[in-house]
C-alpha positions as CSV (number, residue, x, y, z in Angstrom):
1,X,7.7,49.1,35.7
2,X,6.3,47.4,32.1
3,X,3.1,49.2,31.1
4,X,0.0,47.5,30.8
5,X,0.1,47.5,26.8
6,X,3.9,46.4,26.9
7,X,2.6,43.0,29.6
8,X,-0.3,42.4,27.4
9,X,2.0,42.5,23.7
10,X,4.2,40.3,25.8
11,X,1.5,37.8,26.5
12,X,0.0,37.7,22.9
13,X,3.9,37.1,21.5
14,X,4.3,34.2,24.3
15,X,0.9,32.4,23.2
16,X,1.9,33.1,19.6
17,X,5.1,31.8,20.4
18,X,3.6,28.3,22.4
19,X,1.1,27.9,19.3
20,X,3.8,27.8,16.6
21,X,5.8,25.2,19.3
22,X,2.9,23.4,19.8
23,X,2.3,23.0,15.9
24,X,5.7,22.0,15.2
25,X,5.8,19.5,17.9
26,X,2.4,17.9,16.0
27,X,4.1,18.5,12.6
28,X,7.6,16.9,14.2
29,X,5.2,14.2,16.0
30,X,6.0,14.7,19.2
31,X,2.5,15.7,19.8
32,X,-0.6,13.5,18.8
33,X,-2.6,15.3,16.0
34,X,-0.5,15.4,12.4
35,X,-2.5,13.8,10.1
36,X,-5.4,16.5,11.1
37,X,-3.2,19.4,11.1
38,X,-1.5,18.5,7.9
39,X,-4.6,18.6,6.4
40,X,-6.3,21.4,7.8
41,X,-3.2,23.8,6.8
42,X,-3.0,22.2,2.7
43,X,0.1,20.7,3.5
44,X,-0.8,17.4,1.6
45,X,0.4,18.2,-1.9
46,X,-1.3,18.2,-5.1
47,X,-4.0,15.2,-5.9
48,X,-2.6,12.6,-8.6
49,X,-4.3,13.4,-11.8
50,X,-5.2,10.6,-13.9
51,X,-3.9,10.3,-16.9
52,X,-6.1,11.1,-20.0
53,X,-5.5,7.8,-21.5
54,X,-7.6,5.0,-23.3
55,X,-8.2,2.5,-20.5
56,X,-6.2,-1.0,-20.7
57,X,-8.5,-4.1,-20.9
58,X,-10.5,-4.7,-17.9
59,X,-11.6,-8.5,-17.2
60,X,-14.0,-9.7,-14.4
61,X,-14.3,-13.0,-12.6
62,X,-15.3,-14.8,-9.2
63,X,-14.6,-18.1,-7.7
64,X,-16.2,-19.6,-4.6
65,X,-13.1,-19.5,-2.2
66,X,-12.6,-22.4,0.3
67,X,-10.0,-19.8,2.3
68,X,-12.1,-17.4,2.7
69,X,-15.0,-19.8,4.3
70,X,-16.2,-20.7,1.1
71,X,-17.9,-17.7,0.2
72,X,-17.8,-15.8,-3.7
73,X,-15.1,-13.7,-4.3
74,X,-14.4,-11.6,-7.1
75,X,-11.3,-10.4,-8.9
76,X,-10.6,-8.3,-11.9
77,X,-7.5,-8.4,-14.1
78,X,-6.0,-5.3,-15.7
79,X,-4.0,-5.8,-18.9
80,X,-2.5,-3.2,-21.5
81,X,-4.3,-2.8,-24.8
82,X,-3.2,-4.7,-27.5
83,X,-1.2,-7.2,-25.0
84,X,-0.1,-10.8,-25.8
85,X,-1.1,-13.5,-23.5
86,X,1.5,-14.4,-20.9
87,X,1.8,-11.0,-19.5
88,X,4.8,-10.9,-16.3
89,X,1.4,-10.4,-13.4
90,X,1.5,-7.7,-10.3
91,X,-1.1,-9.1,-7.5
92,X,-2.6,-5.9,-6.2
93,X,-4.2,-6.6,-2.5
94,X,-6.5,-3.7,-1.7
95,X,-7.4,-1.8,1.5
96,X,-9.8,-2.4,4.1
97,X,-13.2,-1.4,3.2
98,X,-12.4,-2.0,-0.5
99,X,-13.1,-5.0,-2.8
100,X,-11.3,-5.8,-6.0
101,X,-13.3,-3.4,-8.2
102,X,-11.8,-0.5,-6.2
103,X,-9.0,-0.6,-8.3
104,X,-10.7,0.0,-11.4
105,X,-13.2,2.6,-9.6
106,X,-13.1,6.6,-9.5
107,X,-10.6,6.1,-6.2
108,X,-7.7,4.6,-8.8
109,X,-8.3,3.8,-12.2
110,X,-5.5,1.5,-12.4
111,X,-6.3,0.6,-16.3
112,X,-5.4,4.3,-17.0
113,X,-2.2,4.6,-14.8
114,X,-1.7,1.1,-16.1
115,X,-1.6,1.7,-19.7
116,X,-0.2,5.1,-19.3
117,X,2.6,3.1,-17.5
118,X,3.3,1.5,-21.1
119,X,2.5,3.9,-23.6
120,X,5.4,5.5,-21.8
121,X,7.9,2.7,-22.6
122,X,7.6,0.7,-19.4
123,X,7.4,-2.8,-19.1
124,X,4.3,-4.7,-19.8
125,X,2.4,-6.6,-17.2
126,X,-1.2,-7.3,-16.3
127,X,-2.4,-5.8,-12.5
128,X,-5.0,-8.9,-10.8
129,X,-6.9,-8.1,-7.9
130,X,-9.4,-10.1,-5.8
131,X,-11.6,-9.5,-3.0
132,X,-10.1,-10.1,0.4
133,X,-12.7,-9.0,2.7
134,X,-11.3,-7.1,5.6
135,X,-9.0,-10.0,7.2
136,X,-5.7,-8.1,7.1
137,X,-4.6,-10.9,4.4
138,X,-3.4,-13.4,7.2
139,X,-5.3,-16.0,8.9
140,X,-7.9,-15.4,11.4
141,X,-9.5,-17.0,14.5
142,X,-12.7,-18.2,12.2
143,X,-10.3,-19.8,9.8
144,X,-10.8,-17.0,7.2
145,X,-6.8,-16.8,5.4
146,X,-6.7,-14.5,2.4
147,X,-3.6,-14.1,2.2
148,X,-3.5,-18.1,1.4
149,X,-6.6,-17.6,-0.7
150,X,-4.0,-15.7,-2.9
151,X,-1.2,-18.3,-2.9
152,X,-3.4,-21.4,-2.9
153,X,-6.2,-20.6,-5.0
154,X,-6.1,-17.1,-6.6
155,X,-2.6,-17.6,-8.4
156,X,-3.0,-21.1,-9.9
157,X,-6.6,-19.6,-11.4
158,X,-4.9,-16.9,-13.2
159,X,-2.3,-19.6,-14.9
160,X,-5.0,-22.1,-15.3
161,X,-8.2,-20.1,-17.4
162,X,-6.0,-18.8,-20.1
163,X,-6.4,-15.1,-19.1
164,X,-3.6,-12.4,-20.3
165,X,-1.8,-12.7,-17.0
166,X,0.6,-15.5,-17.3
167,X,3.5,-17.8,-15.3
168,X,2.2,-16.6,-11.3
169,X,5.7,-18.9,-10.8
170,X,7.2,-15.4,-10.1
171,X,5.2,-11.8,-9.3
172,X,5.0,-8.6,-8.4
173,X,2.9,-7.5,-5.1
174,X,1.4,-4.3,-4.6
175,X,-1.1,-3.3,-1.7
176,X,-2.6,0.0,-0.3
177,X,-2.9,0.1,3.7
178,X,-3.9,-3.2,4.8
179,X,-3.0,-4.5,1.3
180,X,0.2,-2.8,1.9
181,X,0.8,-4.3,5.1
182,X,-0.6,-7.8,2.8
183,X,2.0,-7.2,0.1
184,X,4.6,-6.9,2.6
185,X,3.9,-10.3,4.6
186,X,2.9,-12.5,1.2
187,X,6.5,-11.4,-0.4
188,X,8.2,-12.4,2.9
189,X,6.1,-15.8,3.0
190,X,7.3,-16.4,-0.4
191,X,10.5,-15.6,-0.7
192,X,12.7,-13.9,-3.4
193,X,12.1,-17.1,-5.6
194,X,8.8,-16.2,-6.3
195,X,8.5,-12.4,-5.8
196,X,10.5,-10.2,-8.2
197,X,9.5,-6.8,-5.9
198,X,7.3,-5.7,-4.0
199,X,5.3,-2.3,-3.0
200,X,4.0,-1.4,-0.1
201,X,1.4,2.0,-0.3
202,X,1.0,3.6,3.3
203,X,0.9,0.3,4.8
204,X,-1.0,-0.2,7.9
205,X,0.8,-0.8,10.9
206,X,1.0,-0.1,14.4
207,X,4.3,0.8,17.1
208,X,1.6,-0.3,20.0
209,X,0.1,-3.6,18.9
210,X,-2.5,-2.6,21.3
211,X,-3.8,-0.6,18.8
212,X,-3.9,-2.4,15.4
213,X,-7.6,-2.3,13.8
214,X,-9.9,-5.0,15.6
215,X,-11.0,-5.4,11.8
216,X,-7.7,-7.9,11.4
217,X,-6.5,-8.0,14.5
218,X,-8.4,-9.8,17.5
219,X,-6.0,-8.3,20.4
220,X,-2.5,-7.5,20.4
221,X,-1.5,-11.3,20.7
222,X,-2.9,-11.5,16.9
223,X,-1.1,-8.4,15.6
224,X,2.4,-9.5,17.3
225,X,1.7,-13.1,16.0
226,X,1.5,-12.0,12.3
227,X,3.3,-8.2,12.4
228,X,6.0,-7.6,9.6
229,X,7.9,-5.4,11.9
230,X,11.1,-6.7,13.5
231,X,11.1,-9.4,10.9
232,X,12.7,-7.7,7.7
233,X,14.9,-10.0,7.3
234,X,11.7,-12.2,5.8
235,X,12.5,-9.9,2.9
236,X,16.2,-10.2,1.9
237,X,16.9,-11.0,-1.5
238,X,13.5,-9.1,-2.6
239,X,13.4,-5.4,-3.9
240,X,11.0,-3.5,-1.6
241,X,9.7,0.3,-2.3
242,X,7.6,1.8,0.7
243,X,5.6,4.9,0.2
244,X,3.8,6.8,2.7
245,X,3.0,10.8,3.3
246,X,3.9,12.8,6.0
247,X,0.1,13.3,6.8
248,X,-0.7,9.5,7.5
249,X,-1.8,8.3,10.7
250,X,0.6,5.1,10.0
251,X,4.1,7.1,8.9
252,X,6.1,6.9,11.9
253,X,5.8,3.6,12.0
254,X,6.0,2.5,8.5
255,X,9.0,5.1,8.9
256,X,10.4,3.0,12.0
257,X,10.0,0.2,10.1
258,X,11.9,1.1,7.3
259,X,14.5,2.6,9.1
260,X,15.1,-1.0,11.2
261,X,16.0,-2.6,7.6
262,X,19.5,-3.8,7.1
263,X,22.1,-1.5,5.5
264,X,22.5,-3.6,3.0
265,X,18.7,-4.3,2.2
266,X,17.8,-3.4,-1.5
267,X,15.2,-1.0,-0.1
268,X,13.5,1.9,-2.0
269,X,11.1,4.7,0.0
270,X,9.4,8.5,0.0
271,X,7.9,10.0,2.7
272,X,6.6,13.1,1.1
273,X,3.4,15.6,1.7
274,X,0.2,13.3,1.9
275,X,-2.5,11.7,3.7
276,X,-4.1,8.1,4.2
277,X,-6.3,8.8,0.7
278,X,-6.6,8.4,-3.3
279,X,-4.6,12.1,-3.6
280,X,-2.1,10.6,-2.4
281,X,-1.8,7.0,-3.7
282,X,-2.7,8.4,-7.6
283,X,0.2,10.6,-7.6
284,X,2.6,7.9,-6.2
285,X,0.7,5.0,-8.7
286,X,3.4,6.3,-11.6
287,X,6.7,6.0,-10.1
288,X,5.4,2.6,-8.3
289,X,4.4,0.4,-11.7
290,X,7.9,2.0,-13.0
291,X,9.9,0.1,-10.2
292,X,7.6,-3.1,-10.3
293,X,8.2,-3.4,-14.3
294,X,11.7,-2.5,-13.6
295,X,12.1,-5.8,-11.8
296,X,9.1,-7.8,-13.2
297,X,11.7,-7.1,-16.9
298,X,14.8,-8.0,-14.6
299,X,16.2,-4.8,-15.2
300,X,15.8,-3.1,-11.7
């Protein structure tokens, strides 16, 4: 018969045993919980660093939007120093809760990445950015349509008051979260004649539509009205890159999502140590303005 010490050693090894289970099955995402324990055990990787850089040129602008209900919206255009005028342009759609100065705010500081991106040989563009409120970049029930603010109204005022960005006849899109989920339904709406790549940053999307953000998404109708998942095929002809960390709430379904692409879809994508935050997106900023010059220079 097992002593008393031998049953209780046994015991502690079996609940040691179900706690290391139980946290691989959150890691593995079987169970609910990753993102927090990610976190709470430093499994996020290193923070992006900005780089020590002089800034690229930072210009600031609104416009009273009739597609967004008429109301001012702002938008800031990032150019290298030193640039010509008729720079190849990257639309950046931010994330909800942000506004187009986010990008040039402590969370980013695009102009640095940006004109680190050249000062390292890459290809020159200018990065514009405008405010597009918390609609998910699609249209909504009020009549609110960001995402045709962008197309309709934002592009033709970047070719029309002489600012560095030039022809918007063919861009790069870039978003983070909903703007991810933004870039990625804008360069399927447009088509390969008129996107030269896209990136998508830990873009927000949902397996259950019943659970997509009420801040875009009235009810589940909504979200499966306007999803980008299932329809990748919008895509073809288009480079994509998708970026997300293992520690975001969204990465097994931006992972689903990518894995439902064609073979023989020109598709680029990490899923490395990282949460839902700016660590994350300023380490991966780099690699991402390589691949959009790459193509934006028609050499990707």
């Amino acid at each position: 018969m097992p002593s008393r010490r031998a049953v209780l050693v046994g015991s502690v090894g079996v609940l040691a045993a179900g706690a290391v289970g139980a946290a691989a099955g959150v890691y593995e995402g079987v169970l609910p919980g990753r993102p927090q324990l990610q976190d709470l055990l430093g499994l996020n990787g290193e923070a992006g660093r900005v780089p020590d850089v002089a800034p690229a040129d930072v210009e600031v602008g609104s416009f009273v939007s009739g597609r967004r209900g008429g109301v001012e919206t702002g938008f800031t255009v990032v150019s290298p120093l030193g640039a010509a005028a008729g720079l190849p342009v990257v639309v950046a759609l931010h994330g909800r809760g942000s506004d187009h100065r986010s990008l040039v705010g402590p969370r980013f500081r695009i102009e640095r990445f940006l004109q680190d991106h050249v000062d390292r040989g890459g290809t020159p563009f200018a990065i514009a950015t405008v405010d597009g409120g918390q609609s998910y970049w699609h249209e909504r029930p009020s009549g609110e349509d960001a995402g045709a603010m962008v197309v309709e109204e934002f592009l033709p005022l970047l070719a029309e008051r002489g600012l560095r960005a030039g022809p918007t006849d063919r861009i790069g899109l870039l978003g983070w979260s909903m703007g991810g989920y933004g870039a990625l339904r804008l360069a399927g709406q447009l088509g390969p004649g008129r996107v030269a790549a896209v990136c998508a940053v830990s873009p927000a999307m949902w397996d259950d539509p019943g659970d997509a953000s009420r801040s875009g998404f009235a009810d589940a109708a909504e979200y499966e009205r306007f999803t980008v998942q299932g329809r990748q095929e919008d895509l073809d002809g288009i480079p994509v890159r998708v970026d997300c960390g293992t520690g975001d709430r969204f990465y097994r379904a931006v992972e689903g999502y990518v894995d439902d692409f064609p073979s023989a879809a020109e598709v680029i994508s990490t899923f490395e140590p990282g949460a839902h935050d700016p660590d994350y997106w300023r380490r991966m900023i780099p690699s991402e303005l390589d691949f959009l010059g790459e193509h934006l220079s028609g050499q990707g």
